[in-house]
MDTraj code that builds the backbone (N, CA, C; nanometers):
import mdtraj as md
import numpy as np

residues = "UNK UNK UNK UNK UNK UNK UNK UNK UNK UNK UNK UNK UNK UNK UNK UNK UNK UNK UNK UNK UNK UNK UNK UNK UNK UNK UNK UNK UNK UNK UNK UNK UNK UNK UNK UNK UNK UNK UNK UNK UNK UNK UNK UNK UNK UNK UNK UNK UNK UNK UNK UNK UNK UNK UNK UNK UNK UNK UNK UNK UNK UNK UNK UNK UNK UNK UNK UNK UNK UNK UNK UNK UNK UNK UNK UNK UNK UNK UNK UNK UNK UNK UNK UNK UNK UNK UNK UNK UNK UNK UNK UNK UNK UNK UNK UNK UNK UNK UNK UNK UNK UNK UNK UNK UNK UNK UNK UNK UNK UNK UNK UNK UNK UNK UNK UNK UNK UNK UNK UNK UNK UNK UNK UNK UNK UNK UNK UNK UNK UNK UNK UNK UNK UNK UNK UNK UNK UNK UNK UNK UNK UNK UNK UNK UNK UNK UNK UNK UNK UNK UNK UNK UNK UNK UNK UNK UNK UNK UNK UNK UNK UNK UNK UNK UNK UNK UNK UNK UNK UNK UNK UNK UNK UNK UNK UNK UNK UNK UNK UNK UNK UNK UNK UNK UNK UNK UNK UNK UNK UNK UNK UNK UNK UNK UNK".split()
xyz = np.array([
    [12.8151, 8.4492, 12.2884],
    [12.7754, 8.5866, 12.3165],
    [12.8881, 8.6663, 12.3823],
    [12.9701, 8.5976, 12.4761],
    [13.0687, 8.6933, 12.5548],
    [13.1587, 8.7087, 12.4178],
    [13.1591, 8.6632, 12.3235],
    [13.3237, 8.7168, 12.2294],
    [13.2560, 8.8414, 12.1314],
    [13.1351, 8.8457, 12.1591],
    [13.0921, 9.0482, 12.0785],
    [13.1116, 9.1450, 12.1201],
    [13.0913, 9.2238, 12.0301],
    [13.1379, 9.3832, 12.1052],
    [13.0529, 9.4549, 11.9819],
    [13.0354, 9.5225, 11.9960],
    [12.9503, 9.6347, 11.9564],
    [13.0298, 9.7054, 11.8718],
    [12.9664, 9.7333, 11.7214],
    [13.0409, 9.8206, 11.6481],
    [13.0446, 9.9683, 11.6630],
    [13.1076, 10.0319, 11.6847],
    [13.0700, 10.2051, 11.6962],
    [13.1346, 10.2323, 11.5213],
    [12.9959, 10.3375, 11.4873],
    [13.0521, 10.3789, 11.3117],
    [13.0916, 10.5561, 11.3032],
    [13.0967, 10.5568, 11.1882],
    [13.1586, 10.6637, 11.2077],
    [13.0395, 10.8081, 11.1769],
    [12.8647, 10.7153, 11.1289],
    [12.8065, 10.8308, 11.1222],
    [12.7023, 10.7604, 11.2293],
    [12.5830, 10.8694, 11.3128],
    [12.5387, 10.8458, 11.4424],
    [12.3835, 10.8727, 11.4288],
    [12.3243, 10.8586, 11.5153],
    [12.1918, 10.8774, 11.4727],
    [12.1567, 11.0339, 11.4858],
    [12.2737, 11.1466, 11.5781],
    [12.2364, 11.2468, 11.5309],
    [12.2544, 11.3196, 11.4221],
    [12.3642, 11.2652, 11.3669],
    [12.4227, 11.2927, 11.2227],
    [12.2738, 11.2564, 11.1369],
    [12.2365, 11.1599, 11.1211],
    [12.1185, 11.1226, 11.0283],
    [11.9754, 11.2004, 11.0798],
    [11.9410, 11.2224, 11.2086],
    [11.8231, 11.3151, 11.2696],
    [11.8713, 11.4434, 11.1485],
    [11.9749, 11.4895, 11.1614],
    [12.0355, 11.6066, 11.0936],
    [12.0263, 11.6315, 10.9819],
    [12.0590, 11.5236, 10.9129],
    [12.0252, 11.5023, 10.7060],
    [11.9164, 11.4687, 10.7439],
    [11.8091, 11.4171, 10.8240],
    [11.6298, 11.4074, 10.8013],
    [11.5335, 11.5688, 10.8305],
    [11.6433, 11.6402, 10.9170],
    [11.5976, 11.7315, 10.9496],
    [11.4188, 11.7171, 11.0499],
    [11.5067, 11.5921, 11.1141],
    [11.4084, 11.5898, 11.2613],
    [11.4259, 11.4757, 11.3271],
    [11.3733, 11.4625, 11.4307],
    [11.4286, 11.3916, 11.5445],
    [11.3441, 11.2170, 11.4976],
    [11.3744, 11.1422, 11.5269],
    [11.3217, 11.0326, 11.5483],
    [11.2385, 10.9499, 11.6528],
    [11.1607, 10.8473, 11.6660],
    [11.1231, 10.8099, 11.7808],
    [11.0271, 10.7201, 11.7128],
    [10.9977, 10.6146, 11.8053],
    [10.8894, 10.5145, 11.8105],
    [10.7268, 10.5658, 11.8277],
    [10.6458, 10.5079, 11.7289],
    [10.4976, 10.5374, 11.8077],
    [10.4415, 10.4015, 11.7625],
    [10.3966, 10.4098, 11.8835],
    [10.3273, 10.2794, 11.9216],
    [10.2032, 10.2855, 11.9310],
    [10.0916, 10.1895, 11.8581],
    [9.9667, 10.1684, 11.8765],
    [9.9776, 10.0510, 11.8625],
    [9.8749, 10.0119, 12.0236],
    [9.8229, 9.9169, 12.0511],
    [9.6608, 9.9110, 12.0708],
    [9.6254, 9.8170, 12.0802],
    [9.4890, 9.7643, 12.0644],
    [9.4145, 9.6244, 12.0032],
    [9.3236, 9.6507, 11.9995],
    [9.1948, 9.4601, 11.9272],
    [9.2108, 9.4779, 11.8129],
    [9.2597, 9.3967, 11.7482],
    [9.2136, 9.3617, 11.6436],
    [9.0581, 9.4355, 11.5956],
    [9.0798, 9.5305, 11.4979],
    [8.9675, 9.6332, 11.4736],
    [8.9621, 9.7439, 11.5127],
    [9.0673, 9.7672, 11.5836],
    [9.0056, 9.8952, 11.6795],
    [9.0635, 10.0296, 11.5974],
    [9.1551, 10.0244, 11.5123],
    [9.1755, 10.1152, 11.4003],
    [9.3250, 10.1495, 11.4326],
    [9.3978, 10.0122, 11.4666],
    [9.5403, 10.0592, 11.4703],
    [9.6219, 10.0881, 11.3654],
    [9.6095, 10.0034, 11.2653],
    [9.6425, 10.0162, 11.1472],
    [9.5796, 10.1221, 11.0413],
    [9.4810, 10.1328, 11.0875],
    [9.4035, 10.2793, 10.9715],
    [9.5121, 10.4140, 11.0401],
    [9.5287, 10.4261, 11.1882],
    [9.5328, 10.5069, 11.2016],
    [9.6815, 10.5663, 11.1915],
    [9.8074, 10.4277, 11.2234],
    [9.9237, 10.4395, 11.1515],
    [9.9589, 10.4982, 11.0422],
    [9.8588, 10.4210, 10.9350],
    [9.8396, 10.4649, 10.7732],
    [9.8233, 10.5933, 10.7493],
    [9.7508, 10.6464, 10.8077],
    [9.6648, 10.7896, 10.7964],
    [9.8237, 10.8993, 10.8529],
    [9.8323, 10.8604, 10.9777],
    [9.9438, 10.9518, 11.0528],
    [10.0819, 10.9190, 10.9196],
    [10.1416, 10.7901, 10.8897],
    [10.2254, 10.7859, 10.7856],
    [10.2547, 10.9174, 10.7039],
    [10.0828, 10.8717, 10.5901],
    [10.0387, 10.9551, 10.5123],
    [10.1225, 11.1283, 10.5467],
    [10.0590, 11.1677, 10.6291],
    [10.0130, 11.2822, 10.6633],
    [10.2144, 11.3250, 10.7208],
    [10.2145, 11.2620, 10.7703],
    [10.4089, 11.2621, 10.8201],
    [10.4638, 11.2955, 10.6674],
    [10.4329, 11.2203, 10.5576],
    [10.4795, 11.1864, 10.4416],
    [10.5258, 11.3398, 10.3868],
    [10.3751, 11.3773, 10.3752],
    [10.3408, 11.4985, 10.3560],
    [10.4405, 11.5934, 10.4132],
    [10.4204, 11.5946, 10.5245],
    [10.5067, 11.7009, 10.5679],
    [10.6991, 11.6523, 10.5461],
    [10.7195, 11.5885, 10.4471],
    [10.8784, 11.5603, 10.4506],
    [10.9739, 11.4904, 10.5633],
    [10.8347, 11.4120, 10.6236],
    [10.9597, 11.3673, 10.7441],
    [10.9440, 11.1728, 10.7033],
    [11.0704, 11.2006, 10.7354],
    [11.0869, 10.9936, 10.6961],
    [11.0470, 10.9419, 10.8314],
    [11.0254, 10.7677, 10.7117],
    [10.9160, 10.7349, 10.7906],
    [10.9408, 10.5808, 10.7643],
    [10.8582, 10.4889, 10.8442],
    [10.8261, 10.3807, 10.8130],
    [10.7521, 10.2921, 10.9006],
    [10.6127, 10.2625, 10.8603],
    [10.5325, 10.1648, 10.9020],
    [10.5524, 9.9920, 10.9013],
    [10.5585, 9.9942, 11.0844],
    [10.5924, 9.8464, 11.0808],
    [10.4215, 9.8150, 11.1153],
    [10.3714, 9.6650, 11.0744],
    [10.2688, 9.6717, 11.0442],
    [10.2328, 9.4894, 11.1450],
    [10.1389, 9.4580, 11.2153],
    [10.1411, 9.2964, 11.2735],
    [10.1768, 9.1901, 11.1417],
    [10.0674, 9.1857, 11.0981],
    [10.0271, 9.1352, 10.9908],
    [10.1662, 9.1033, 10.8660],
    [10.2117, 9.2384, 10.8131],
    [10.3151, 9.1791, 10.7394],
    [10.4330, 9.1881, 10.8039],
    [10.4613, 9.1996, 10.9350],
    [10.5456, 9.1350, 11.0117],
    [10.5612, 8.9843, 11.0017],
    [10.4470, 8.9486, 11.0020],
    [10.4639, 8.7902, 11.0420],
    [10.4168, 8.7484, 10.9181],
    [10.4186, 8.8062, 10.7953],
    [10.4415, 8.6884, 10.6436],
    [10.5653, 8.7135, 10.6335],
    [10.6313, 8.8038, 10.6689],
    [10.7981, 8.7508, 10.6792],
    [10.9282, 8.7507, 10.7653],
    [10.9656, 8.8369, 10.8729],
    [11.0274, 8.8487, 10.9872],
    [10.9967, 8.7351, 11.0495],
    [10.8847, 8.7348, 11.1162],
    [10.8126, 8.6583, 11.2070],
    [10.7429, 8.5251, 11.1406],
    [10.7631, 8.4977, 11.0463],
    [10.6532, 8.4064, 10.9946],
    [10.6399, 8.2408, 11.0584],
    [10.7962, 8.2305, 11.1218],
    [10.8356, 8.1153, 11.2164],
    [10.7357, 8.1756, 11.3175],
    [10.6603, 8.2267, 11.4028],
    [10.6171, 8.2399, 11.4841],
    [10.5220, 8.2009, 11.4665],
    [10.3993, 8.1392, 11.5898],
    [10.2683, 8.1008, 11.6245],
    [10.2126, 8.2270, 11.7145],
    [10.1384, 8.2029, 11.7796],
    [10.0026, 8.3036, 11.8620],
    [10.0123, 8.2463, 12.0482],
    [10.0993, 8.1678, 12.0635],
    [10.0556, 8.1167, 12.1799],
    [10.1311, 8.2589, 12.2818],
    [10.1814, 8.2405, 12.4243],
    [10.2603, 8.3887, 12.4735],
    [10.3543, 8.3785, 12.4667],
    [10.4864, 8.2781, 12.4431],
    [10.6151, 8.2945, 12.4216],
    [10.6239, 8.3172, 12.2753],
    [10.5397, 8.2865, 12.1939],
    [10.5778, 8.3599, 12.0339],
    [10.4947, 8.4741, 12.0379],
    [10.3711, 8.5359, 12.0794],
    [10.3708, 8.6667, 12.0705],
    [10.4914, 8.7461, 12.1411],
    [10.5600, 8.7294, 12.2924],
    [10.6501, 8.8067, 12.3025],
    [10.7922, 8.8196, 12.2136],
    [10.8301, 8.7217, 12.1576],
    [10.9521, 8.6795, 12.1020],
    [10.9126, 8.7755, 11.9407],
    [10.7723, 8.7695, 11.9181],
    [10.7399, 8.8823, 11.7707],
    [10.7554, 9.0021, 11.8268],
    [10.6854, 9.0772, 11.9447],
    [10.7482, 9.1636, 11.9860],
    [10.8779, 9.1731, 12.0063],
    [10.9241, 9.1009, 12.0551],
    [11.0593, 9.2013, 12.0944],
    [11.1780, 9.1694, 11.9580],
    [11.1372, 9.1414, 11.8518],
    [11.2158, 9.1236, 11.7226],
    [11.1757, 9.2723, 11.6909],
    [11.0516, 9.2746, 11.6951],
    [11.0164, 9.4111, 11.6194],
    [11.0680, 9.5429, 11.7062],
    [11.0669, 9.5000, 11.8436],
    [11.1521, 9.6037, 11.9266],
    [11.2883, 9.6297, 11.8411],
    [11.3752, 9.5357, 11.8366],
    [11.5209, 9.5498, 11.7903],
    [11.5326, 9.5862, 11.6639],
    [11.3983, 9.6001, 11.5864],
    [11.3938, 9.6421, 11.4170],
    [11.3589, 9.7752, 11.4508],
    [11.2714, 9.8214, 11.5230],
    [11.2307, 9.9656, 11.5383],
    [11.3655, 9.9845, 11.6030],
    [11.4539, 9.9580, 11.6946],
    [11.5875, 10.0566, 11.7698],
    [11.6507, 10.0898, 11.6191],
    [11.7066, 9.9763, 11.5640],
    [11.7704, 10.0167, 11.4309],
    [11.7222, 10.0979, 11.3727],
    [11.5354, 10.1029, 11.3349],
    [11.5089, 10.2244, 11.2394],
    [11.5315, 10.3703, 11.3032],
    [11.4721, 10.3856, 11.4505],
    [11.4843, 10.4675, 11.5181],
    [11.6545, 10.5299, 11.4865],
    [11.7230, 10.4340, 11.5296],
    [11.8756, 10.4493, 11.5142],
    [11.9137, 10.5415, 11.3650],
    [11.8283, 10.4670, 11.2518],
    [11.8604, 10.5375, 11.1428],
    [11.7882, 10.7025, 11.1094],
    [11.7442, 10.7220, 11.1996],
    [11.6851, 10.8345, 11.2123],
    [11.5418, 10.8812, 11.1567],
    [11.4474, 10.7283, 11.1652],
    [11.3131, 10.7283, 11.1200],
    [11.2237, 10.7285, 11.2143],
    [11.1356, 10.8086, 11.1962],
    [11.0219, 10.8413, 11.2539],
    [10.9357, 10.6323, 11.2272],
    [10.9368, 10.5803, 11.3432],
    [10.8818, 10.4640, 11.2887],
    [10.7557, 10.4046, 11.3805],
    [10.6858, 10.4161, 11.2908],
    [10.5292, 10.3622, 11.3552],
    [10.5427, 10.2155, 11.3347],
    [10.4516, 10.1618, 11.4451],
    [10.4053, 10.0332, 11.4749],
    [10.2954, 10.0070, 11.5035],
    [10.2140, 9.9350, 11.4455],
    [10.0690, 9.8979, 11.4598],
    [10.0661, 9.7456, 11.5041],
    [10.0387, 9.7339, 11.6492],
    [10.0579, 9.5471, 11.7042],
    [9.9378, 9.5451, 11.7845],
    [9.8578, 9.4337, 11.8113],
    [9.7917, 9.4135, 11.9189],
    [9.8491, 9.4595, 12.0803],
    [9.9872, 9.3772, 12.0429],
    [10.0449, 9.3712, 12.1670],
    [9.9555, 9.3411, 12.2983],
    [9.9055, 9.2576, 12.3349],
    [9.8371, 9.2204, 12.4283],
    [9.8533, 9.2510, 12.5882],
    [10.0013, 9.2350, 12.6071],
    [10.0792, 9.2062, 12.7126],
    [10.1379, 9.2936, 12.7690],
    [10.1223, 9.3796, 12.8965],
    [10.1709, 9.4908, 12.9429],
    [10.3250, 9.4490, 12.9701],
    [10.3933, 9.3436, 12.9918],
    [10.5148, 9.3438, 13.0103],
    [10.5778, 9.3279, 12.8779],
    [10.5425, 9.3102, 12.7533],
    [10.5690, 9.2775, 12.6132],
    [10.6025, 9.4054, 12.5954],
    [10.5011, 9.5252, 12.6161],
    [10.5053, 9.6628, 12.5512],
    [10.6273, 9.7345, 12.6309],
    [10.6312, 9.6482, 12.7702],
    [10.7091, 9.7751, 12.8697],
    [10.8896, 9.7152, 12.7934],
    [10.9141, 9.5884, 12.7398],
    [10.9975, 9.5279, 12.7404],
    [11.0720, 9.6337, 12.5619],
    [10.9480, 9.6488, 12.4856],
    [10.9996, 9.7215, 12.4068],
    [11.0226, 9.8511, 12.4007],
    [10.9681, 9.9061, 12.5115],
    [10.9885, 10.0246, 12.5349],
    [11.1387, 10.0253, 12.6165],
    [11.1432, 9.9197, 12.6899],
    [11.3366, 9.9147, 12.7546],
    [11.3938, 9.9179, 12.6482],
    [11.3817, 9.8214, 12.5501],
    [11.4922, 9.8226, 12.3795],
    [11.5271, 9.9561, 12.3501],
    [11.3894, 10.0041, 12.3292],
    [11.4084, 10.1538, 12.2494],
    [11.4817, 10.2348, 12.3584],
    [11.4386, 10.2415, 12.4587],
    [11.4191, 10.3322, 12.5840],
    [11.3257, 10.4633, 12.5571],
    [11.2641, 10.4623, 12.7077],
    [11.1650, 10.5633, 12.7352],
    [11.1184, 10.6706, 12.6003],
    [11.2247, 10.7547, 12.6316],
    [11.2245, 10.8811, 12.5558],
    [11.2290, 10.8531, 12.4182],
    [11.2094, 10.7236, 12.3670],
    [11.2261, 10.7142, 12.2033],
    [11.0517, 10.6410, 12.1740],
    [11.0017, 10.6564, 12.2883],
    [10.8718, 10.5722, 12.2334],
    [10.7228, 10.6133, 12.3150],
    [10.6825, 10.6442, 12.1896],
    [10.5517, 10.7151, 12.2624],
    [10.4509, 10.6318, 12.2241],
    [10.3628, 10.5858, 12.3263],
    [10.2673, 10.4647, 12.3303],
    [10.1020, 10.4921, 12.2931],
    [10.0221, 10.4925, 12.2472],
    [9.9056, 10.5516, 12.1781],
    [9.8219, 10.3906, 12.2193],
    [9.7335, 10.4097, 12.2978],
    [9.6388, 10.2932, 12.2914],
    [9.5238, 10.3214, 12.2248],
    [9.4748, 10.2323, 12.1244],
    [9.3403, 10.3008, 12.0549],
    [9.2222, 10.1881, 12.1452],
    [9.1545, 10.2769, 12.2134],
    [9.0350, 10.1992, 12.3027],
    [8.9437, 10.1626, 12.2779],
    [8.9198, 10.1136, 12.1579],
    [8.8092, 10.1104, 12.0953],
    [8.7319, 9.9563, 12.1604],
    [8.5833, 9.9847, 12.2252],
    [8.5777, 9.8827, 12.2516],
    [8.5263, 9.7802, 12.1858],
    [8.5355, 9.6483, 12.2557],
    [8.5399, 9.5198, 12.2298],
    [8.4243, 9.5082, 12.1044],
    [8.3068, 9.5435, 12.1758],
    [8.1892, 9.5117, 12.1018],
    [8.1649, 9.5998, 11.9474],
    [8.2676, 9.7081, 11.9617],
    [8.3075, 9.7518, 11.8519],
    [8.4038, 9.6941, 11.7173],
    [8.4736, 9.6702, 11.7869],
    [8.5793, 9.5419, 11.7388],
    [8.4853, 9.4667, 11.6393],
    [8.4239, 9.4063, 11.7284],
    [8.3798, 9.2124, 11.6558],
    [8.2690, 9.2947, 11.5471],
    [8.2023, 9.4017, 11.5616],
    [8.1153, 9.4672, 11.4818],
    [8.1432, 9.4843, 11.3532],
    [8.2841, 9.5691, 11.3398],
    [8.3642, 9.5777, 11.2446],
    [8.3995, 9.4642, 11.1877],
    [8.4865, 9.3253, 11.2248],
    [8.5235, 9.2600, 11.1851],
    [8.5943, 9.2202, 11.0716],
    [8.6688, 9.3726, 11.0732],
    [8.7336, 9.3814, 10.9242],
    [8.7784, 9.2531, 10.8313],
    [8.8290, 9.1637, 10.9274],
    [8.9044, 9.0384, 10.8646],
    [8.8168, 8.9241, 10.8809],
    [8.7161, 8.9209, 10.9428],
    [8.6727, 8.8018, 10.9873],
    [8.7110, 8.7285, 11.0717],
    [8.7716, 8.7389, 11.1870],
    [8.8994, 8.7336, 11.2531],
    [8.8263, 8.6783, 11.4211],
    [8.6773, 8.7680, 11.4393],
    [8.6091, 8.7658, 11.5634],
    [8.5265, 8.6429, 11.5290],
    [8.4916, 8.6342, 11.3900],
    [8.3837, 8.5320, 11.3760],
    [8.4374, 8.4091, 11.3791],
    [8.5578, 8.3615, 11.3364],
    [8.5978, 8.2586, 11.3771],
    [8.6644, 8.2087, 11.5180],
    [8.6942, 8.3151, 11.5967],
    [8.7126, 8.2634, 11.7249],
    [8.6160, 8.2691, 11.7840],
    [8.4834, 8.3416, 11.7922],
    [8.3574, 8.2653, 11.8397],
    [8.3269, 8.1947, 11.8152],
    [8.3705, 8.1496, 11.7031],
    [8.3425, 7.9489, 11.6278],
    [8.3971, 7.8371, 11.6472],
    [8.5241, 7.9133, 11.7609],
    [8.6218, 7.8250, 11.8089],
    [8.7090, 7.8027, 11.6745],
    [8.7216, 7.8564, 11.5919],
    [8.8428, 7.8159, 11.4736],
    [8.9735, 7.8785, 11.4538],
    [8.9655, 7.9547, 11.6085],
    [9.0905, 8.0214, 11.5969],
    [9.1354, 8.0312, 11.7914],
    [9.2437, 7.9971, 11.8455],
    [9.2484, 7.9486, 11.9456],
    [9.3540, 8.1159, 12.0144],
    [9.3326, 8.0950, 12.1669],
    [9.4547, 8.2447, 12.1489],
    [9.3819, 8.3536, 12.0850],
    [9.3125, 8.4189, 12.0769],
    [9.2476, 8.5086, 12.0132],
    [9.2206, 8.5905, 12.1028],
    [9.3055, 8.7197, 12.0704],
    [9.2870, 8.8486, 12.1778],
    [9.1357, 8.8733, 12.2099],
    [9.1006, 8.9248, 12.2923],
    [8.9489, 8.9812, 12.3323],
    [8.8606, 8.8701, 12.3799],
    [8.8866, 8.7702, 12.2890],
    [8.7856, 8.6506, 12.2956],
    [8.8399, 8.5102, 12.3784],
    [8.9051, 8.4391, 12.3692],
    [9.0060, 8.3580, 12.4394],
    [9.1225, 8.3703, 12.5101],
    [9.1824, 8.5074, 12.5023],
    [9.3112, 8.5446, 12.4684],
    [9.3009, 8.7108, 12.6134],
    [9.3631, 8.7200, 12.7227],
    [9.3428, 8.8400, 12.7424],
    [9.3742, 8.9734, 12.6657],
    [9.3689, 9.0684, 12.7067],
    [9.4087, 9.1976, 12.6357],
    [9.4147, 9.3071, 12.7848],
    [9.5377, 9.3288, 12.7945],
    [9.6048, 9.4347, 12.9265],
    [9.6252, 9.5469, 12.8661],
    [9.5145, 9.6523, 12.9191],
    [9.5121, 9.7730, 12.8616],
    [9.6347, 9.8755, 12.9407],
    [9.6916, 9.9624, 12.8568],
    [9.8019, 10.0144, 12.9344],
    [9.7945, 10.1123, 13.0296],
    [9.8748, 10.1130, 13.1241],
    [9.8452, 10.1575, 13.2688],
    [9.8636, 10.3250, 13.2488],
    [9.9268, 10.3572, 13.1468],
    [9.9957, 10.5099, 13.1312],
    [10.0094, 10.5166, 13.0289],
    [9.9067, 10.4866, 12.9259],
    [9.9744, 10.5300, 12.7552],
    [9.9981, 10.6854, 12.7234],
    [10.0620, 10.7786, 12.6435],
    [10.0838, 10.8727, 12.5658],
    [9.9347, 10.9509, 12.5489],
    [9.8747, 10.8518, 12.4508],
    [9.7791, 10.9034, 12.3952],
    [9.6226, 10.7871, 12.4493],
    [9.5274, 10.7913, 12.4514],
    [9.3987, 10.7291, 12.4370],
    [9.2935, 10.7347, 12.3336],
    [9.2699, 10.6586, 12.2661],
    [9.1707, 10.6995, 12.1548],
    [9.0857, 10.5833, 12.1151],
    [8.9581, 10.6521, 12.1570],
    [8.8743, 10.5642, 12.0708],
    [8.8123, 10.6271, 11.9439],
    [8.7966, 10.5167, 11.8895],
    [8.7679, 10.5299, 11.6988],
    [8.6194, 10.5371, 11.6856],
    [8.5543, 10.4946, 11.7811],
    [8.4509, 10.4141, 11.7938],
    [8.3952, 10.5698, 11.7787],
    [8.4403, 10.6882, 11.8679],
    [8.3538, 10.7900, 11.9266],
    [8.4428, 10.8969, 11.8509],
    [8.5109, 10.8996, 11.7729],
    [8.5781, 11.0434, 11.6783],
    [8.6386, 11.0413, 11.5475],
    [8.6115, 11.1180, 11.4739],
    [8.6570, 11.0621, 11.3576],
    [8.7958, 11.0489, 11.3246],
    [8.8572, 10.9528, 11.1681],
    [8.9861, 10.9646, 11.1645],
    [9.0624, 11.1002, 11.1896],
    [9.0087, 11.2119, 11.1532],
    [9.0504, 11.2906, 11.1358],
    [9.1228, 11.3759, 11.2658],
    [8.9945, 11.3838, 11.3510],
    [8.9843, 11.4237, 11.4786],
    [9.1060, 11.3482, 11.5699],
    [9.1252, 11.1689, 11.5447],
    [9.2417, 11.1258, 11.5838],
    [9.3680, 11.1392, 11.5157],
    [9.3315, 11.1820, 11.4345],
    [9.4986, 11.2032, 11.3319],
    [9.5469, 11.3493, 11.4194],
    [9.4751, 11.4310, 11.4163],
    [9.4807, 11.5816, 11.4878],
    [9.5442, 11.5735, 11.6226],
    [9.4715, 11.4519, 11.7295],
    [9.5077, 11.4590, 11.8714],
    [9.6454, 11.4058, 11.8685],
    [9.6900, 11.3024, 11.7227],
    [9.8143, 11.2155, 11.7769],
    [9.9306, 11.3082, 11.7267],
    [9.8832, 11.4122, 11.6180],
    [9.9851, 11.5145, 11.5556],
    [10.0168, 11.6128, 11.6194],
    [9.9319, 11.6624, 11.7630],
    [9.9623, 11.7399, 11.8573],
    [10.0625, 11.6402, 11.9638],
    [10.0300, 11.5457, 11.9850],
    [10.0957, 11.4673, 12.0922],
    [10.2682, 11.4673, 12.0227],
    [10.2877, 11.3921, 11.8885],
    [10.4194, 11.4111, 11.8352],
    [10.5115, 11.5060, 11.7822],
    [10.4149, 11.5859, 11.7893],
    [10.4982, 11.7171, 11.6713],
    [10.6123, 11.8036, 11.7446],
    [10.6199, 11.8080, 11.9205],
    [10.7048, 11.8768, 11.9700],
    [10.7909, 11.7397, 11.9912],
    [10.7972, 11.6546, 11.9727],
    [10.8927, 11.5093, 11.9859],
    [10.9982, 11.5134, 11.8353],
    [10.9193, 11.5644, 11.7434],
    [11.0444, 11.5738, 11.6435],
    [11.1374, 11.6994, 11.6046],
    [11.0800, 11.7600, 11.6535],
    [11.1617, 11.8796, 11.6525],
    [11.3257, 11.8720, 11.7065],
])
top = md.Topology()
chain = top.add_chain()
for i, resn in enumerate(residues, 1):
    res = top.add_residue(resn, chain, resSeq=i)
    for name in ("N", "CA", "C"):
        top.add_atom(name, md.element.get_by_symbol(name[0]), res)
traj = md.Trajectory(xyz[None], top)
C-alpha cells in the first residue's frame, strides 16, 4: 500500500457534472427488506431518466450476484458489501452520476462509514420507515417467512437488528403515502442538490 499514489487525470468530475449538465451525488435508501426501497429507487430513476439527468441504480440484491457474491450476511460481510459499494458509488459519483442505492444497510456505523467515502455533501440519506409489521405483510420475496421458520439466520428485523438513522435527509413511510406522493417529497429534497 505505501508504494501508491493516486492518479490525477486530465478530465475532473466538474468537467463531466458540465457535459451532464448537473451536479452529482449519492442517494441513499435504507430500510427492511419490503419497505419499498427498491420500488422507490426505480420510480425516482425512472422519473430522473425523464428529465435527462444520468443516472444509475445500485441495487442489494444484484450487488451481491456479482460484486459481492463472495460475501455472506453475518456483520463483517454486510459491512465489507457496504463499503465496496461505497467506493463504486465515489467512482460513479466521481463520473458525474446522479447514483442511487437501494441497501438494507442495517448498521448506523456502515451508513456513516459510506457517507465518509463519499463525503457529507455528496450523499443524501432517505430512510424509508416503513414498519416492521408492514414488511413481513408484504413479503415480497418470501424472505420474512423463512426467517420465522428459522431457514434463514441474520435476518434484518427478525434475528438480525436494524439501527434506524439518527438524522436521515428524508423519512418515508410507504406504508402511509403513495408512490407517488414519495417520489414528489424525495424530488423536492434533491432537485436543488443537482443544480
Amino acid at each position: 500500500m505505501n508504494n501508491l499514489t493516486a492518479q490525477e487525470f486530465s478530465v475532473n468530475r466538474i468537467q463531466r457534472e458540465a457535459l451532464h449538465g448537473h451536479k452529482s451525488v449519492m442517494i441513499w435508501f435504507t430500510g427492511l427488506s419490503g419497505s419499498g426501497k427498491s420500488t422507490l429507487a426505480n420510480i425516482l430513476e425512472a422519473e430522473l431518466h425523464k428529465q435527462n439527468i444520468h443516472t444509475f441504480l445500485l441495487d442489494g440484491d444484484n450487488i451481491r450476484l456479482g460484486l459481492n457474491k463472495d460475501l455472506g450476511f453475518n456483520e463483517h460481510d454486510r459491512s465489507e458489501n457496504l463499503r465496496r459499494i461505497g467506493e463504486v458509488g465515489k467512482l460513479m459519483v466521481d463520473a458525474g452520476l446522479v447514483t442511487i442505492a437501494a441497501f438494507v444497510s442495517p448498521y448506523d456505523k456502515d451508513r456513516e462509514m459510506v457517507k465518509r467515502i463519499l463525503g457529507a455533501e455528496n450523499f443524501v440519506e432517505i430512510f424509508v420507515s416503513t414498519p416492521l409489521e408492514e414488511c413481513i405483510r408484504r413479503d415480497v420475496k418470501g424472505l420474512y417467512k423463512k426467517a420465522l421458520n428459522g431457514e434463514i439466520k441474520d435476518f434484518t428485523g427478525i434475528s438480525s437488528p436494524y439501527e434506524a438513522p439518527k438524522n436521515p435527509d428524508l423519512i418515508i413511510d410507504t406504508s402511509a403515502k403513495s408512490q407517488e406522493n414519495c417520489l414528489q417529497e424525495i424530488l423536492t429534497l434533491i432537485t436543488s442538490r443537482l443544480k
